[in-house]
C-alpha positions in Angstrom: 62.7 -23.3 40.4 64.6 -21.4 37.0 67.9 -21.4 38.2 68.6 -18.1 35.9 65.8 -16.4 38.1 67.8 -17.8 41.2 70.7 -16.1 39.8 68.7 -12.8 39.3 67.5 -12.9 42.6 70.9 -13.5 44.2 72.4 -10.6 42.8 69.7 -8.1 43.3 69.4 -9.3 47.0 73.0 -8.7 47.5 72.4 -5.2 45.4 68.9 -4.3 47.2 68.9 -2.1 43.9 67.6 -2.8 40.3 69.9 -0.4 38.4 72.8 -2.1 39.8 71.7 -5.1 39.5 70.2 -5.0 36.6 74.0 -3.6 35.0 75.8 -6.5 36.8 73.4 -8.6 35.2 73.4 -6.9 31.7 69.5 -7.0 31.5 67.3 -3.9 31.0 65.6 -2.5 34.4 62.0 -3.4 33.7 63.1 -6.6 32.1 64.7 -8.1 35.4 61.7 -6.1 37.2 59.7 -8.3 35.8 61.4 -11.3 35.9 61.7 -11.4 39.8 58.2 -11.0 39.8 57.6 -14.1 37.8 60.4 -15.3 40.3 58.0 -14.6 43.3 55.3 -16.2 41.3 57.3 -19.2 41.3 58.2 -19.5 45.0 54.7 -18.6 46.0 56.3 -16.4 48.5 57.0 -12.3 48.4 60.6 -12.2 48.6 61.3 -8.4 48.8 59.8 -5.3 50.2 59.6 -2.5 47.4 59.3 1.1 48.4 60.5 4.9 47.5 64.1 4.4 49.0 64.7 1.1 46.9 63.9 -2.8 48.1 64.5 -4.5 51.2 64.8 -8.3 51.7 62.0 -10.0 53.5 62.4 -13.1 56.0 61.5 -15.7 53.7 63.8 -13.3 50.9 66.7 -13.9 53.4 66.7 -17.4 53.9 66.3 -17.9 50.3 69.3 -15.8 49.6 71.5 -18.3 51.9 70.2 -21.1 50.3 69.8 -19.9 46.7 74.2 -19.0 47.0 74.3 -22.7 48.0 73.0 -24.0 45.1 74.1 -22.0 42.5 77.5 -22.8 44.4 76.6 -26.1 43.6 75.1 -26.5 40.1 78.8 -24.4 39.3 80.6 -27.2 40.9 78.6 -30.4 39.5 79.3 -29.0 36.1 83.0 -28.1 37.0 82.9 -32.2 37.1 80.6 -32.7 34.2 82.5 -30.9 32.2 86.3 -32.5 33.8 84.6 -35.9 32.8 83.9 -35.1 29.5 87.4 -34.0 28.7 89.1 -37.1 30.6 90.5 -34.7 33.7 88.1 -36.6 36.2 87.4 -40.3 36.4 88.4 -43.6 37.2 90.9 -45.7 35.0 92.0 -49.5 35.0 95.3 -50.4 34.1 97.2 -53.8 34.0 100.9 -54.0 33.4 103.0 -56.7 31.9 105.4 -58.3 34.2 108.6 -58.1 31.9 108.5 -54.2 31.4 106.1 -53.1 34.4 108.8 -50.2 34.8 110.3 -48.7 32.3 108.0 -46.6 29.9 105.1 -48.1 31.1 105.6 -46.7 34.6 106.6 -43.4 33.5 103.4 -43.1 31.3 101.2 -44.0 34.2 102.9 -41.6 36.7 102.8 -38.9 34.2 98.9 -39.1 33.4 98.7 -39.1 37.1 100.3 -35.6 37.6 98.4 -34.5 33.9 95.1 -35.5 35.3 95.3 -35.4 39.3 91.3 -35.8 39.5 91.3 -39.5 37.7 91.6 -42.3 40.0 94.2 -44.9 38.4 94.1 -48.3 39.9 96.9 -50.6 38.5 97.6 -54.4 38.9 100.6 -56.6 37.1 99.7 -59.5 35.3 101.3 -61.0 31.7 100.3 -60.5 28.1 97.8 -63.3 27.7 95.8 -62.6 31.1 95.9 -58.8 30.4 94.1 -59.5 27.1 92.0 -61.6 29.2 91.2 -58.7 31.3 90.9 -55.9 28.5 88.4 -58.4 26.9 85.7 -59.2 29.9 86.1 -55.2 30.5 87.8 -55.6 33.7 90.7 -53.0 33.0 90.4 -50.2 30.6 94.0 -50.4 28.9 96.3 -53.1 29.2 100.4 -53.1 28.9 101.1 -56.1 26.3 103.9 -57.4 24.8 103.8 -57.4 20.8 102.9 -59.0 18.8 99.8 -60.6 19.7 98.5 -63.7 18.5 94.6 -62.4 18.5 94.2 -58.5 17.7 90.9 -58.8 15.7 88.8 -57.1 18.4 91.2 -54.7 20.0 93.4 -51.8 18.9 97.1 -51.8 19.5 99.5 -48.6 20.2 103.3 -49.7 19.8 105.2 -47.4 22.8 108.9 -49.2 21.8 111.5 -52.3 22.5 113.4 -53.5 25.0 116.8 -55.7 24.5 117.3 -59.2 25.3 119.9 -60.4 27.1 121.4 -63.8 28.4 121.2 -64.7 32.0 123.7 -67.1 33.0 125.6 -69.2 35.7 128.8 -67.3 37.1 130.7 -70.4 36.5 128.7 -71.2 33.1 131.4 -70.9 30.4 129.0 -68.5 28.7 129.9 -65.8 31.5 133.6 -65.4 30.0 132.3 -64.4 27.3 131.9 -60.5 26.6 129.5 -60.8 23.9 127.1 -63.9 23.2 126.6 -65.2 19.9 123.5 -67.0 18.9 125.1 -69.9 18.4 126.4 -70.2 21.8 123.1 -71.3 22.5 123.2 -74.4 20.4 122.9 -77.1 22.7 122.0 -75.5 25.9 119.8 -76.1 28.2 117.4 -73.3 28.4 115.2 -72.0 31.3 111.6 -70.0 30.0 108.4 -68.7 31.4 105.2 -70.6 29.6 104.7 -69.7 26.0 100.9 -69.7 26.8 101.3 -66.5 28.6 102.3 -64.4 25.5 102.4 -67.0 22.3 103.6 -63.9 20.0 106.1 -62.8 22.3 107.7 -66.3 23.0 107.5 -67.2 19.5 109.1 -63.9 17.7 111.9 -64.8 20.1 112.2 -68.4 19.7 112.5 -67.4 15.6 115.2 -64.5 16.6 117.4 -66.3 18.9 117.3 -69.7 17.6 116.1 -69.9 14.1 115.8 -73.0 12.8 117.6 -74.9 15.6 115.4 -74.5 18.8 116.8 -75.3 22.2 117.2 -79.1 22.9 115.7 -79.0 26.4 113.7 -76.4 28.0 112.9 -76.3 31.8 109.6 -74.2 32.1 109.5 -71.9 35.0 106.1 -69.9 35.8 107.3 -66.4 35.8 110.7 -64.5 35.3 111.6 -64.5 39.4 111.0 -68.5 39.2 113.5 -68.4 35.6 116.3 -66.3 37.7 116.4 -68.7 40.7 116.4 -71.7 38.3 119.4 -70.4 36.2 120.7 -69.3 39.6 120.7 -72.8 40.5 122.5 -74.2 37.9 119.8 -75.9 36.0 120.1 -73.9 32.5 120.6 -70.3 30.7 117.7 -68.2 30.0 116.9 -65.3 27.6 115.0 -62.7 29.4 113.9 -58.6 28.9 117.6 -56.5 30.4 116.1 -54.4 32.8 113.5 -57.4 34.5 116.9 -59.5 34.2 119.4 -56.9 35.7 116.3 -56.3 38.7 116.2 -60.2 39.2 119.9 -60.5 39.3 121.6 -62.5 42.1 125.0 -62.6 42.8 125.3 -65.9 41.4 123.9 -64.7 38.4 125.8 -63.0 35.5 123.8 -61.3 32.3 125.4 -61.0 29.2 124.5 -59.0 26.2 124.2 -60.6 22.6 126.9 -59.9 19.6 124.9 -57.9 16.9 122.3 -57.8 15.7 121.2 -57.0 19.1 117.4 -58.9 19.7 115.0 -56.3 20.8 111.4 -57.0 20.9 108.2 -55.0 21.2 105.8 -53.8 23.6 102.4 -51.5 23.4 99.2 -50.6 24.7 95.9 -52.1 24.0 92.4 -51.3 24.5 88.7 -51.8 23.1 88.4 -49.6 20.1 84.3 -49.2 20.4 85.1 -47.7 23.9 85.0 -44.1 23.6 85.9 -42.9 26.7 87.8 -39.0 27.2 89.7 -40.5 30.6 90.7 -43.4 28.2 91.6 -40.7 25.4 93.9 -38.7 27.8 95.6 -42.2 28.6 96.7 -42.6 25.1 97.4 -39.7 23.8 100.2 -39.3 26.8 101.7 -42.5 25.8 101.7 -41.0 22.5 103.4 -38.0 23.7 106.1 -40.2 25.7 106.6 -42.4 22.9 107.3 -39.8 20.5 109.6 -38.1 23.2 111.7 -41.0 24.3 111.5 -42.9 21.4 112.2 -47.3 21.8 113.1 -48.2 25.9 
């Protein structure tokens, strides 16, 4: 069945007159004349009754006049979708966010696509830089939250989105917590409390250099994630160096943060994905952290 004859026939059986119809359909008269005939020649079937006083549908013209509304109603919404695919307003989209900034810009960038783009479905899960590669690279998420710089970007592309600040978490009755501002070298000779290197090597590593320089702590006590770090510097075991706002979140009452004397540390975070995945919901994604970024400027 041509769906433009369809269409023909839809308006002239609403019409039941082929000057009208034919106007509504900006065709010449004997030209849609003829093609509802080639229409009827189609469908096997005589779908209208011609006479002096104009056209009259017949019974199988009737039900076809229900059904043909139906599909046309149809075809116009399947390529309402085709079309909202190809320009990244319907879809699905995988994101992973990295646990020391999961809020912040990164949240606001995810809620904001979701009110852009209301017909993509966003699934999100939290993991930390390494594993979120991980993920990005067996094509389990389509953009991950990382923190920067990354020890591997030869296969994937990398938008920078801004910094955070690092601060000291301390022991209320550490001698560090009288302090208003904390030098660097403070941390000569304390004990320090960190989440694995292995789970962003760039990361730990640009901060090891910042904080410390050449004199790196004495004695670390490794923790497995930033809530394990807070409890452990809660519990008197050591002073950590952790992202402000996952540090002011984690905070316990026996728990004081301190800022650093200038320079203050601040280190990077983006969004990464494949670069030979050309994808319009994945296009949308970026370009609104772009507009974020440009609009907020570093977190």
């Amino acid at each position: 069945m041509n769906l433009r004859r369809l269409e023909y026939f839809v308006v002239l059986a609403k019409e039941l007159h082929f000057g009208r119809a034919a106007d509504r359909l900006h065709l010449a008269q004997p030209g849609l004349s003829q093609q509802i005939k080639v229409f009827e020649k189609e469908c096997a079937v005589k779908l209208f009754e011609r006479n002096s006083h104009g056209v009259t549908l017949t019974e199988a013209g009737r039900v076809l006049l229900e059904e043909g509304e139906a599909i046309l109603a149809q075809v116009d919404r399947t390529l309402a979708r085709v079309r909202a695919s190809g320009d990244g307003r319907e879809g699905t989209l995988r994101i992973v966010l990295t646990r020391s900034v999961a809020f912040g810009l990164p949240d606001t960038v995810v809620n904001e696509f979701s009110q852009r783009y209301p017909g993509v479905q966003v699934t999100r899960d939290v993991a930390w830089t390494t594993r979120n590669v991980d993920m990005l690279r067996a094509g389990d998420v389509d953009a991950a939250f990382v923190r920067l710089p990354l020890s591997d970007e030869s296969d994937i592309e990398i938008l920078s989105l801004g910094d955070t600040e690092a601060v000291v978490a301390c022991p209320a009755d550490h001698p560090l917590a009288a302090k208003h501002r904390i030098e660097r070298s403070d941390l000569i000779g304390e004990t320090l409390v960190s989440w694995p290197r292995t789970q962003a090597p760039g990361y730990f590593d640009e901060m090891q250099r910042e904080i410390f320089g050449a004199q790196p702590p004495n004695s670390i006590i490794w923790e497995p994630d930033p809530e394990h770090v807070m409890a452990a510097v809660d519990r008197n075991r050591g002073v950590a160096v952790l992202d402000s706002e996952r540090a002011s979140k984690l905070r316990s009452d026996g728990v004081v943060i301190r800022r650093f004397a200038p320079p203050i540390p601040r280190f990077a975070f983006g969004v990464a994905w494949h670069p030979r995945r050309e994808d319009p919901v994945l296009a949308a994604f970026l370009q609104v952290c772009r507009d974020l970024r440009d609009i907020r400027g570093d977190h």
